[in-house]
C-alpha positions in Angstrom: -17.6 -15.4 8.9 -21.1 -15.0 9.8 -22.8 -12.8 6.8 -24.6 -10.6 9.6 -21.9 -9.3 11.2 -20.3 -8.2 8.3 -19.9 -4.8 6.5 -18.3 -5.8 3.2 -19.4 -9.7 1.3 -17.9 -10.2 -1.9 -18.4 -13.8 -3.9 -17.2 -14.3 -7.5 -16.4 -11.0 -8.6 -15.4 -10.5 -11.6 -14.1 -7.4 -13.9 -12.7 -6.8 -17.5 -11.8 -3.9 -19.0 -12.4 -3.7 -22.6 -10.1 -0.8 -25.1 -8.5 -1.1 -28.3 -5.2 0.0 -29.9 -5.0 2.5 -32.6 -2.4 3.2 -34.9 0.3 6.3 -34.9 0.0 9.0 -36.8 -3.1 10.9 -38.7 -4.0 7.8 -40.7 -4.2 5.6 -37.5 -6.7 8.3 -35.8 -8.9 7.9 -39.4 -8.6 4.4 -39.8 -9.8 4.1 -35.9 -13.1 6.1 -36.6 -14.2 3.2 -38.8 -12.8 0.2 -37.7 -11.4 -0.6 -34.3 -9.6 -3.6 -32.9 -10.9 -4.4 -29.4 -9.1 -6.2 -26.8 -9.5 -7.3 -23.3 -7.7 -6.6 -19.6 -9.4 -9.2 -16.9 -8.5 -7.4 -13.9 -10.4 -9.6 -11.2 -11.2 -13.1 -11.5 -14.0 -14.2 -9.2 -12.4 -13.3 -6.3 -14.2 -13.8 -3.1 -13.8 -12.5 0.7 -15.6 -10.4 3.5 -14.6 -8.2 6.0 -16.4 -7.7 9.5 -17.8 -4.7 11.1 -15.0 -2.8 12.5 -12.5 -4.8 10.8 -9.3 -3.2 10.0 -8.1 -5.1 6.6 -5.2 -4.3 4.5 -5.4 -5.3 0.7 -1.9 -5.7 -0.9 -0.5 -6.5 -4.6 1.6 -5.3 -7.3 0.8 -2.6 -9.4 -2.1 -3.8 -11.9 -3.1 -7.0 -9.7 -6.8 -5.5 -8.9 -6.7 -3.7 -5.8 -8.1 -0.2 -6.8 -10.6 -2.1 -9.3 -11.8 -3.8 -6.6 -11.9 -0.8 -4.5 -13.7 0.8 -6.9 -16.3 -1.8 -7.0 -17.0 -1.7 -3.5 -17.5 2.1 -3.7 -19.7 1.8 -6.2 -17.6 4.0 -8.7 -17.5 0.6 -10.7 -20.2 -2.2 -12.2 -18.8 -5.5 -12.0 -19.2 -8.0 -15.1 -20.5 -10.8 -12.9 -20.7 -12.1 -8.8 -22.2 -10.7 -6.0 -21.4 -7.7 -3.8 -22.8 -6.6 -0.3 -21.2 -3.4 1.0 -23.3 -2.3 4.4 -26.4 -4.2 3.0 -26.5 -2.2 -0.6 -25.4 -3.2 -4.3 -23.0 -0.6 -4.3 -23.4 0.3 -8.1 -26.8 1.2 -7.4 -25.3 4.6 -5.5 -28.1 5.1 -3.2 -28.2 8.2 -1.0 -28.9 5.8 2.0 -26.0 3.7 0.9 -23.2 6.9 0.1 -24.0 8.7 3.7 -22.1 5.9 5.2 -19.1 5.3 3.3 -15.8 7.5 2.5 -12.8 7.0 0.2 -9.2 8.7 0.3 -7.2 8.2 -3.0 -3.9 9.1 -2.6 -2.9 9.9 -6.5 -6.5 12.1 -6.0 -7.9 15.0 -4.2 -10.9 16.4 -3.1 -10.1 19.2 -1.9 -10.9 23.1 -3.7 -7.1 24.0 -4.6 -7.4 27.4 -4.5 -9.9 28.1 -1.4 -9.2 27.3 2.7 -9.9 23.5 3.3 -12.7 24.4 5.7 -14.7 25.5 2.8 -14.2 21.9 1.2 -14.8 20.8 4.3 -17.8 22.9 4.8 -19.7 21.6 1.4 -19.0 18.2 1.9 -21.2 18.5 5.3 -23.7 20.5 3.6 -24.0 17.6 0.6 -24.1 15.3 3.6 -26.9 16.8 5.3 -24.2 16.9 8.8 -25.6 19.4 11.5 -23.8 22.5 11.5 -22.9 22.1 15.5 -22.2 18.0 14.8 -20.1 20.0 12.1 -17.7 22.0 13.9 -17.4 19.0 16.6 -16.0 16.4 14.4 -13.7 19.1 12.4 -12.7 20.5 15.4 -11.7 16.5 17.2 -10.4 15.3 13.9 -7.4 18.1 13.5 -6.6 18.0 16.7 -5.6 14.3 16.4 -4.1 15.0 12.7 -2.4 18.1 14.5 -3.6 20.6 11.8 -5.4 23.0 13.9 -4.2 26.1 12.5 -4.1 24.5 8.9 -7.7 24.9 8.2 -8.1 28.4 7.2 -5.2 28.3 4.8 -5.3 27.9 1.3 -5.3 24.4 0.1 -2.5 24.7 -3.0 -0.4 26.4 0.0 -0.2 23.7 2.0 2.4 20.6 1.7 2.0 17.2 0.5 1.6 15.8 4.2 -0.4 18.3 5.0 -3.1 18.4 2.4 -3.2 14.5 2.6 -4.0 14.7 6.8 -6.8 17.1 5.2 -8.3 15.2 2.7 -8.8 12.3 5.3 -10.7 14.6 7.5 -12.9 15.7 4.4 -13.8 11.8 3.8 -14.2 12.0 7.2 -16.5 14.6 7.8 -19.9 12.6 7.5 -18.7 10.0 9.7 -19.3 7.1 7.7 -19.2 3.9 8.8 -16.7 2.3 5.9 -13.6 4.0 5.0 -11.6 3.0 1.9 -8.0 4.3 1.8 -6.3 3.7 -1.1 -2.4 5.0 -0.5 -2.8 7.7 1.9 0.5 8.1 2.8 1.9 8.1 -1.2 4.7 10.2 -1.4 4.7 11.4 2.2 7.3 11.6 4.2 8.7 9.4 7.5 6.9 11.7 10.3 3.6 12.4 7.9 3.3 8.5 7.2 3.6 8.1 11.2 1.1 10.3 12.4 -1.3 9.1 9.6 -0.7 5.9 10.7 -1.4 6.4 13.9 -4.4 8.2 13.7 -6.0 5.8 11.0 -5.7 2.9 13.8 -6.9 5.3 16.7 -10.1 6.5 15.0 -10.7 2.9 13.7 -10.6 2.0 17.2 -12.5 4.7 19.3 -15.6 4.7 16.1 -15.4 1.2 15.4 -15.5 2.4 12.0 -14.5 -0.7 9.3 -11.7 0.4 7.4 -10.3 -1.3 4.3 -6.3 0.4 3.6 -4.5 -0.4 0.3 -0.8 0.6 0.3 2.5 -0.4 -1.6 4.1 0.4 2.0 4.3 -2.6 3.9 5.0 -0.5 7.1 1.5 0.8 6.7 0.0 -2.8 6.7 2.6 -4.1 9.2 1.5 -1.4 11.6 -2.2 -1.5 10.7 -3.6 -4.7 9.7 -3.9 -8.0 11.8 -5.6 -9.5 8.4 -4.4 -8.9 5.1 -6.1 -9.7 1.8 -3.3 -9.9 -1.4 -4.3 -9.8 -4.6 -2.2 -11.1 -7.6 -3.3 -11.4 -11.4 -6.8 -10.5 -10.5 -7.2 -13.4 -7.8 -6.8 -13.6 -3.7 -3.1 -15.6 -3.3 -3.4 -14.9 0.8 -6.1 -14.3 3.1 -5.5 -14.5 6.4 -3.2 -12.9 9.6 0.0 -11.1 8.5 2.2 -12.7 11.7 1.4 -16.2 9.9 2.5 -15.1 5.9 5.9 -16.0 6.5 4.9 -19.7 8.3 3.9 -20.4 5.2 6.5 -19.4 2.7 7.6 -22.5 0.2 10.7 -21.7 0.9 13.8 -20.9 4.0 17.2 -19.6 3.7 20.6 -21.9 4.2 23.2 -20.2 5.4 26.5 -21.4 4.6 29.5 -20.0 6.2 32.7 -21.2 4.7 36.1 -20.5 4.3 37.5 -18.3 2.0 38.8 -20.0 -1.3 37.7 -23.4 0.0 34.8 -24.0 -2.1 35.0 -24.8 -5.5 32.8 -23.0 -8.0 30.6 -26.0 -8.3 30.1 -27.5 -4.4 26.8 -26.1 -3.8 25.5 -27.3 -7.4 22.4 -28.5 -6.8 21.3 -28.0 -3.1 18.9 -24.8 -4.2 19.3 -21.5 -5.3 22.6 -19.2 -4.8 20.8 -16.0 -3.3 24.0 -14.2 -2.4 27.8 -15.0 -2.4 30.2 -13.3 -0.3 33.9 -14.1 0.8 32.8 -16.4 3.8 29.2 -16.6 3.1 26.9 -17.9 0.6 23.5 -17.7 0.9 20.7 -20.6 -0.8 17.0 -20.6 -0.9 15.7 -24.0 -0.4 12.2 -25.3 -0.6 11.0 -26.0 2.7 10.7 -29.1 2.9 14.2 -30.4 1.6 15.8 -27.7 4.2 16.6 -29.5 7.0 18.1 -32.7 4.8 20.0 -29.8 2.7 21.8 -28.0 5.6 22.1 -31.4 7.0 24.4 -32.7 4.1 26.0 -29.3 3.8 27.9 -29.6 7.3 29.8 -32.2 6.0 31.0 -30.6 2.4 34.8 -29.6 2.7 35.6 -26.1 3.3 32.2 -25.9 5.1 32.3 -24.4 8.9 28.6 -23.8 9.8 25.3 -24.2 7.9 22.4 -22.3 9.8 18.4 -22.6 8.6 16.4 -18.5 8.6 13.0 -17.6 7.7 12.3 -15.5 4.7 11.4 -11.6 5.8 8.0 -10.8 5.3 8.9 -8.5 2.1 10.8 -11.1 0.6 7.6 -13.9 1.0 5.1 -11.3 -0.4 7.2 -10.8 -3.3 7.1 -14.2 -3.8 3.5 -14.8 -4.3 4.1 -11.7 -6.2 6.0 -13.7 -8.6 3.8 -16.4 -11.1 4.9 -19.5 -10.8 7.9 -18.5 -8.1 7.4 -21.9 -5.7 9.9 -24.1 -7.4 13.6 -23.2 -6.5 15.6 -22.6 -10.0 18.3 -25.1 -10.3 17.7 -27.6 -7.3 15.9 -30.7 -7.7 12.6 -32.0 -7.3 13.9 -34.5 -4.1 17.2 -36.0 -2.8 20.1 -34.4 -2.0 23.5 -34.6 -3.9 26.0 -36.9 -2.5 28.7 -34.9 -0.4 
């Protein structure tokens, strides 16, 4: 991707956390003040990517892989230990007025918002800190709960308000400046079915009508199914996917044989060996296969006594990201590394 046209240009970035373990009790705390025994947490590994202007990216992973560090990073809220960062043409870390004006982050686990005053007030000193026109003010306040549907939520007090409800709020306070990069890092934790829609929805309209470039981390997949055409995951500190979310599952290690059967036909021991027994029912037992032995596997199953039909299925999305979840997960447990087993 050409450097110029993009708003976000990470190379080799790398982070570890450094902490140290004390001992229980009175004489742990003492013995702590005078000795300490320091140990290490490397939560990104030279990771590299970019994102374009306008860019909608998702950024997926297991809890601990990275993701918020690197979000973190790319606000600025965190130095990296080594690489290079460009967010909108700053070092991030640096914090520059110039460089915080354009940028805005929702943390779902995290809010801004004054708990015991009207969100308008929040709302209202985030513009002033912002230096946004008092007119400009009203307009984009006024546009962005209509789309959130929280008109009439503004003059109530915040710690009266649901969880859906403060959370459509909190996006209009990162919001308010208009900046042109929006991190949201699980805004729709803990809502519920109709709150995660019409956040959803409104995240891709305003990303469309502004153009703004938005980078969304969620544990939802519905939220980066819906969202994303590009999806960055992160495992162990390091990118395992980078690329278009239809074409995740084209490139799974793995398929699915389907073998229906009849009932009492099979002994324990006839699928030995063609892959992995996902799941056994009366009729049906279910293998995981690498890909590339699939088609010889279901091949040779047709013809094993008791068999009736042997059908080949793609992996679902969740089950592929879980996967490269998983280290090491590419070889199937208990098949073997070619051939097939005589019928």
């Amino acid at each position: 991707m050409d450097t110029g046209a993009c708003a976000i240009v990470v190379e080799g970035l790398h982070k570890t956390y450094r902490y140290f373990r004390k001992p229980p009790g009175l004489g742990g705390t003492m013995a702590s003040l005078f000795r300490r025994r320091y140990l290490a947490n490397t939560a990104l590994k030279g990771i590299s990517f970019s994102v374009g202007r306008g860019e909608l990216l998702g950024l997926i992973g297991p809890n601990g892989a990275g993701k918020t560090t690197t979000l973190k990073v790319l606000a600025g809220l965190l130095h990296p230990d080594a690489g290079t960062v460009s967010v909108l043409g700053h070092q991030p870390w640096r914090r520059r007025p110039e460089f915080l004006r354009q940028i805005g982050f929702v943390m779902g686990n995290r809010g801004q918002l004054i708990w015991d005053l009207p969100a308008i007030d929040t709302l209202g000193f985030n513009a002033e800190v912002y230096g946004v026109d008092r007119r400009r003010f009203r307009q984009v306040v006024d546009e962005l709960a209509a789309l959130l549907g929280v008109e009439s939520l503004l003059d109530v007090q915040v710690r009266k308000l649901s969880l859906g409800e403060r959370m459509k709020l909190e996006v209009i306070a990162c919001l308010v400046h208009e900046p042109r990069l929006t991190f949201l890092d699980e805004p729709t934790l803990g809502l519920d079915l109709i709150s995660q829609r019409r956040l959803r929805e409104f995240v891709r309209e305003y990303n469309q009508r502004t153009g703004t470039t938005v980078v969304l981390s969620s544990h939802y997949l519905e939220d980066i199914r819906q969202l994303a055409r590009r999806v960055l995951i992160i495992n162990a500190g390091a990118v395992v996917y980078d690329g278009p979310l239809e074409a995740i599952v084209s490139r799974a290690a793995f398929q699915y044989v389907t073998v229906r059967h009849e009932a009492g036909e099979l002994p324990p021991g006839a699928l030995a060996g063609y892959g992995r027994v996902e799941r056994r029912e009366p009729h049906v037992t279910i293998l995981r296969v690498d890909r590339d032995r699939a088609r010889i596997v279901a091949a040779a199953l047709i013809n094993v006594p008791g068999v009736v039909e042997v059908a080949l299925a793609e992996p679902s999305l969740e089950d592929v990201i879980a996967d490269m979840y998983t280290p090491g997960a590419a070889p199937d447990a208990g098949a073997p590394e070619a051939g097939v087993p005589a019928p």
